[in-house]
N, CA, C and O of each residue as an XYZ file, in Angstrom:
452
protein
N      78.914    109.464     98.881
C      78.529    109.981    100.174
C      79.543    109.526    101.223
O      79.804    108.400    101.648
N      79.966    110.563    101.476
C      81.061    110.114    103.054
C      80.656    109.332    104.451
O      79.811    109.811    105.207
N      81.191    108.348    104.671
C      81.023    107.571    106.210
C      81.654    108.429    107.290
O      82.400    109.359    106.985
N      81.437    108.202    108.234
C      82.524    108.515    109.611
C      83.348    107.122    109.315
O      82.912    106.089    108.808
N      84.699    107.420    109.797
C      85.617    106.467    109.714
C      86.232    106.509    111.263
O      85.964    107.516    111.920
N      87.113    105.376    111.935
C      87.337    104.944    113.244
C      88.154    104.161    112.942
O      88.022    103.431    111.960
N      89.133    104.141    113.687
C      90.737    103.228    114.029
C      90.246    102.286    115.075
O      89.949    102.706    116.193
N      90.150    101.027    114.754
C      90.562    100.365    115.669
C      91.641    100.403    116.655
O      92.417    101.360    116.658
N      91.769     99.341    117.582
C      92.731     99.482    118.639
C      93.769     99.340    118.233
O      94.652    100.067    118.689
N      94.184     98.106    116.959
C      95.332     97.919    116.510
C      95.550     99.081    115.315
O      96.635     99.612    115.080
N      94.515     99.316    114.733
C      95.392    100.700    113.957
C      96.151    101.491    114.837
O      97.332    101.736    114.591
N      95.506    101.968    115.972
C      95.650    103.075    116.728
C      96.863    102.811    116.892
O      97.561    103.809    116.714
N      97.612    101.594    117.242
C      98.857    101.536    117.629
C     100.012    101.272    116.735
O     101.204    101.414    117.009
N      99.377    100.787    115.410
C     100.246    100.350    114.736
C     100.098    102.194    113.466
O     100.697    102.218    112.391
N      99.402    103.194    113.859
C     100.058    104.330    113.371
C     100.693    104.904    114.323
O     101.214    105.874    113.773
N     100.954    104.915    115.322
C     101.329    105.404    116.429
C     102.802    105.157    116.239
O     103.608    106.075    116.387
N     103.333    103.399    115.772
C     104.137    103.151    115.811
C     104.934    103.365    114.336
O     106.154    103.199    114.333
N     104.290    103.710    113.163
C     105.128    104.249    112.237
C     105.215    105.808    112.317
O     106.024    106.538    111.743
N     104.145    106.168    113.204
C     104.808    107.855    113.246
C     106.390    108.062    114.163
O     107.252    108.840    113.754
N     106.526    107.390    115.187
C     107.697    107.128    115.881
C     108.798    106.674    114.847
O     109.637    107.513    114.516
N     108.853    105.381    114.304
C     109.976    104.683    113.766
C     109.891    106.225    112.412
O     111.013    106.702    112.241
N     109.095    106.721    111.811
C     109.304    107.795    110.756
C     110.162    108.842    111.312
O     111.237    109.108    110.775
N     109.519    109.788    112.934
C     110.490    110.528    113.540
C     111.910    109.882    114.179
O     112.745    110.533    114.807
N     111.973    108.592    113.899
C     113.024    108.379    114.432
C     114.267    108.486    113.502
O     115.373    108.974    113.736
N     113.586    107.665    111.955
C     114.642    107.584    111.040
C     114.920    108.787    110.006
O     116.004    108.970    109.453
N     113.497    109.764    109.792
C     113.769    110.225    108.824
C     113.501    112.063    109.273
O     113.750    113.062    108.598
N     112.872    111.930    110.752
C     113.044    113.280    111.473
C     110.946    113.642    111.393
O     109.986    113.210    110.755
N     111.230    114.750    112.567
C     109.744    115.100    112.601
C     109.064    115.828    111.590
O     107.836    115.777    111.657
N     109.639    116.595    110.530
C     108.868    116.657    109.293
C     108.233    115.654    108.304
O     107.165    115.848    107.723
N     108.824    114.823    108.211
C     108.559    113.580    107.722
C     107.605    112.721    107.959
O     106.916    112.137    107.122
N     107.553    112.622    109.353
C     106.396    111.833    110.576
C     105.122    112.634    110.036
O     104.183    112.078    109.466
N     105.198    113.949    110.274
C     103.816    114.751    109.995
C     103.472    114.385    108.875
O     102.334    113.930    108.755
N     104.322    114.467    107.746
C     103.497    114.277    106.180
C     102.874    113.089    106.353
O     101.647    113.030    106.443
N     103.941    111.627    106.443
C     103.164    110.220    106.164
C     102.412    110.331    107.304
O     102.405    109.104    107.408
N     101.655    110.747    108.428
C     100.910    110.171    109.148
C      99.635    111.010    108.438
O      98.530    110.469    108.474
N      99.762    112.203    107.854
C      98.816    113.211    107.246
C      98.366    112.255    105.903
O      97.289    111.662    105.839
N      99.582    112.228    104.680
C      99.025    111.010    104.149
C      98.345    109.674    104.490
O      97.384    109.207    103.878
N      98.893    109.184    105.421
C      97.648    107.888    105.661
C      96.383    108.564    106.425
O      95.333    107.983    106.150
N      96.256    109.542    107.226
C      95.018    110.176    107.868
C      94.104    110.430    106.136
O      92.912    110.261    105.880
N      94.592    110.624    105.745
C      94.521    111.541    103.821
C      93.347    110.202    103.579
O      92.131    110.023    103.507
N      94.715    109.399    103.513
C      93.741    108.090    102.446
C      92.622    107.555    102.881
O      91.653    107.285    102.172
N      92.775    107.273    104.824
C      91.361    106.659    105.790
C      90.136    107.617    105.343
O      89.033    107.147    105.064
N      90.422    108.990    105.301
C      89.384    110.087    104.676
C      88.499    109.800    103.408
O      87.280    109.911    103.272
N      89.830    109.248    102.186
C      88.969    109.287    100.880
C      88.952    107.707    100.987
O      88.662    107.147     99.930
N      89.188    106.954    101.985
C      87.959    105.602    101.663
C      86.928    105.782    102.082
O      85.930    105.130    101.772
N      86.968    106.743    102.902
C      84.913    107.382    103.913
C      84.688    108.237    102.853
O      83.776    108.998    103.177
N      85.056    108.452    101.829
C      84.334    109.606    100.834
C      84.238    108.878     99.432
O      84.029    109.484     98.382
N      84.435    107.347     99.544
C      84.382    106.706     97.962
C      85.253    106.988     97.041
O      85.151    106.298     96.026
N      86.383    108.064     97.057
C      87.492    108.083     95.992
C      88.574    107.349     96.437
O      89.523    107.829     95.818
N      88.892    106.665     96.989
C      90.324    105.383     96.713
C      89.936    104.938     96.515
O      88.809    104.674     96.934
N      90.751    104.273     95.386
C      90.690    103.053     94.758
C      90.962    101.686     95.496
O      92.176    101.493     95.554
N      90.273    100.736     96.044
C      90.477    100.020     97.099
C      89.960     98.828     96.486
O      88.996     99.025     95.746
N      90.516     97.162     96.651
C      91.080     95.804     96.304
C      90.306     95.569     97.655
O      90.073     96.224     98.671
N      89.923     93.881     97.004
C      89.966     92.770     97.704
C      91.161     92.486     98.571
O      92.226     92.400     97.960
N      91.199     92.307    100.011
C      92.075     91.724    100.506
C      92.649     90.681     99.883
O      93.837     90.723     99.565
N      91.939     89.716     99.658
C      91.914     88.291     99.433
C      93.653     88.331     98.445
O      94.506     87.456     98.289
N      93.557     89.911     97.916
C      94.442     90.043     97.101
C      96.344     89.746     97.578
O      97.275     89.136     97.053
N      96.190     90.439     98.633
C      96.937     90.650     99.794
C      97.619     88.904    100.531
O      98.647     88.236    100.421
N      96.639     88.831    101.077
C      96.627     87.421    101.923
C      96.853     85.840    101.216
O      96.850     84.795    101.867
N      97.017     85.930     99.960
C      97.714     84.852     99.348
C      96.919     84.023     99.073
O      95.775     84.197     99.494
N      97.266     82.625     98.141
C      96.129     81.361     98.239
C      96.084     80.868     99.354
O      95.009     80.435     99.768
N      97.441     80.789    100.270
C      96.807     80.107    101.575
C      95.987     80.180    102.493
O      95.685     79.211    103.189
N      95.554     81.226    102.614
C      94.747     81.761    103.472
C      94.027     83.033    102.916
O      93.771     83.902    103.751
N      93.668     83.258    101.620
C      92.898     84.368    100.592
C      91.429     83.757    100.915
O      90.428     84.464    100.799
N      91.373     82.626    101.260
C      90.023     81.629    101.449
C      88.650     82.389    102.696
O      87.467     82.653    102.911
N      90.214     82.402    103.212
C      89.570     82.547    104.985
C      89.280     84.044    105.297
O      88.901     84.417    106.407
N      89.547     85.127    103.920
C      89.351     86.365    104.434
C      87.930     86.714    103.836
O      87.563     86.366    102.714
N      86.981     87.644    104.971
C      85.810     87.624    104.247
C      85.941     88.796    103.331
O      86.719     89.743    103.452
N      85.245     88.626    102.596
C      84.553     88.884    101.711
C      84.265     90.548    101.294
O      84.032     91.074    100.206
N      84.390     91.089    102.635
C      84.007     92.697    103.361
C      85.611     93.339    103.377
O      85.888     94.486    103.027
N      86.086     92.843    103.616
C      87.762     93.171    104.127
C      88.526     93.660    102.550
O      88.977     92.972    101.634
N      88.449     94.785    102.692
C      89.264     95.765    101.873
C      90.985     96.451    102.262
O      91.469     96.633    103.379
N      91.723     96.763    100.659
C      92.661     97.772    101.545
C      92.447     98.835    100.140
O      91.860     98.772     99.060
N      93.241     99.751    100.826
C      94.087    100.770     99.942
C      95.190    101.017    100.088
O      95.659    100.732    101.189
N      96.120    101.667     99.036
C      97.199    101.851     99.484
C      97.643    102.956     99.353
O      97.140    103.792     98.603
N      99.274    103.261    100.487
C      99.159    104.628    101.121
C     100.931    104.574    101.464
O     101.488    104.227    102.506
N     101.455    104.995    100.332
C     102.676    105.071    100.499
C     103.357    103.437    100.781
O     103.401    102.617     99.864
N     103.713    103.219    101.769
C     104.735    102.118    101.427
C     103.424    100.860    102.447
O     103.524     99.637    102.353
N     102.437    101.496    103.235
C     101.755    100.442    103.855
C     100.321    100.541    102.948
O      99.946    101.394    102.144
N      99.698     99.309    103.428
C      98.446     99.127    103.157
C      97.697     99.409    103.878
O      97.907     99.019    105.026
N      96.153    100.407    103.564
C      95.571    100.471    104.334
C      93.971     99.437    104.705
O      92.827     99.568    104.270
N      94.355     98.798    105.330
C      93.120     97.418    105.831
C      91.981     97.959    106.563
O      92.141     98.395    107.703
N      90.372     97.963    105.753
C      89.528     98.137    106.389
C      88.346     97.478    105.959
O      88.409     96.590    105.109
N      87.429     97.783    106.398
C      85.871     97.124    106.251
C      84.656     98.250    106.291
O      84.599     99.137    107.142
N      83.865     98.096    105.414
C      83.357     98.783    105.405
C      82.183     98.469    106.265
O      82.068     97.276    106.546
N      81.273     99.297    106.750
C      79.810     98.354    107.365
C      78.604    100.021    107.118
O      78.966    101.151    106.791
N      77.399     99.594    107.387
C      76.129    100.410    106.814
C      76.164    101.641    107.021
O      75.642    102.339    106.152
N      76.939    102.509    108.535
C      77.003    103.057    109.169
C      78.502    103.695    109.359
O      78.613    104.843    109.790
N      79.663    102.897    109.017
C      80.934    103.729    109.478
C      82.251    102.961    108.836
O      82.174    101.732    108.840
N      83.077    103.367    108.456
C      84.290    102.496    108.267
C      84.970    102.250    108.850
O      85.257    103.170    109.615
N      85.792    100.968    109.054
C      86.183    100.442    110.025
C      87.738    100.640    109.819
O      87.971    100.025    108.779
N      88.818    101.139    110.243
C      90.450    100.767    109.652
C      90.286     99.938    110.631
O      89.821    100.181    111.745
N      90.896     98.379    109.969
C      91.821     97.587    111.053
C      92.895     97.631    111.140
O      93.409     96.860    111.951
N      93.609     98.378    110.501
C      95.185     98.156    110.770
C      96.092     98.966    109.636
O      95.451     99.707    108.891
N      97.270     98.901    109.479
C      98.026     99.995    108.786
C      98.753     98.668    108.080
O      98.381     97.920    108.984
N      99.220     98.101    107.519
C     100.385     96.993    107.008
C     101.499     97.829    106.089
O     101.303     98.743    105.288
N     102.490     97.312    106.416
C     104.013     97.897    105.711
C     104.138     96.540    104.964
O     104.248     95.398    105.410
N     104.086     97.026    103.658
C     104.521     96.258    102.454
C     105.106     94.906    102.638
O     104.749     93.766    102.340
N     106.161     95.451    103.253
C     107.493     94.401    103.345
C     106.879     93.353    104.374
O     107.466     92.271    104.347
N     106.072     93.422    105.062
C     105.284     93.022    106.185
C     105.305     91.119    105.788
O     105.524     90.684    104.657
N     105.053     90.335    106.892
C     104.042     88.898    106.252
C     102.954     89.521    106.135
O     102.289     89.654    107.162
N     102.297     90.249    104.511
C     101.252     90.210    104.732
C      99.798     88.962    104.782
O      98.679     89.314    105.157
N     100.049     87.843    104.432
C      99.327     86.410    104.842
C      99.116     86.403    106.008
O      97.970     86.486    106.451
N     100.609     86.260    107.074
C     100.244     86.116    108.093
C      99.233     87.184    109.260
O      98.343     86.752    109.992
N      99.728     88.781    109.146
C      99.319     89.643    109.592
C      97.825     90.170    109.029
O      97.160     90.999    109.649
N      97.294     89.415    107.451
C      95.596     89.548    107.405
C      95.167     88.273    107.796
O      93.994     88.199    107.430
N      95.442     87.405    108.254
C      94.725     86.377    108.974
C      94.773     86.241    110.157
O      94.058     85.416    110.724
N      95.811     87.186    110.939
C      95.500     87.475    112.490
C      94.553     88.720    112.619
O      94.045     88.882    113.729
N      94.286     89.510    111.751
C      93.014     90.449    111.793
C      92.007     89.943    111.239
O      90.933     90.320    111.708
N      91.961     89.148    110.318
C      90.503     88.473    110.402
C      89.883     87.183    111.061
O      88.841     86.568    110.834
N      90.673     87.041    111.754
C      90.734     85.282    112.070
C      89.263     86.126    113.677
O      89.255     87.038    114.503
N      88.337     85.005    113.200
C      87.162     84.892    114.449
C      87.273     84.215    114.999
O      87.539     83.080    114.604
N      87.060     84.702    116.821
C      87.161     83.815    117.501
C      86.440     82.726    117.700
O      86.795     81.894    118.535
C-alpha cells in the first residue's frame, strides 16, 4: 500500500543542488533524467518496491550505534536515498552522494537535539 511521501528541508535543497551541479556538468537532459530517477525511487519507497537497508549500514561502527533504528536508505544512481518511514507518510531526509562522509553526514541528520 502506497504512503504520501515529503522532502524535507534538507532534501529539498540538497536535490535542488544535484539537479544544478548535473545541468552544469553533464547538460539539461541529463538533470531531467537523474532528478526523475531519484523522484522514481522516493515514489517506490511510498509504494513498498525498493529494496531499502538499515542505515546503520551506511554510518559505520562509529556512529552505526547512534542511528535509530527507523532510518532507512535506498539507492538511486550514484546517491543514497535517506528516509524514515512513520504511520502516516514517508519522510526523505536527504539525498547522499556516495563519495560523500557518509558517517559524518548520517549523524548530522539524525543527531537530536
Amino acid at each position: 500500500m502506497s504512503k504520501p511521501w515529503r522532502l524535507t528541508k534538507q532534501a529539498e535543497r540538497s536535490l535542488i543542488g544535484i539537479a544544478i551541479w548535473t545541468f552544469d556538468t553533464f547538460g539539461a537532459r541529463q538533470a531531467e533524467l537523474y532528478e526523475g530517477e531519484l523522484v522514481e525511487r522516493c515514489q517506490a519507497i511510498a509504494d513498498g518496491h525498493a529494496i531499502t537497508y538499515d542505515c546503520k549500514i551506511l554510518a559505520g561502527e562509529a556512529t552505526g550505534d547512534d542511528v535509530g533504528d527507523d532510518v532507512r536508505f535506498a539507492r538511486a544512481g550514484e546517491h543514497f536515498v535517506v528516509f524514515v518511514e512513520f504511520a502516516e507518510e514517508i519522510a526523505i531526509l536527504d539525498f547522499l552522494h556516495g563519495k560523500s562522509d557518509l558517517p559524518r553526514r548520517i549523524a548530522d541528520l539524525t543527531s537530536r537535539p
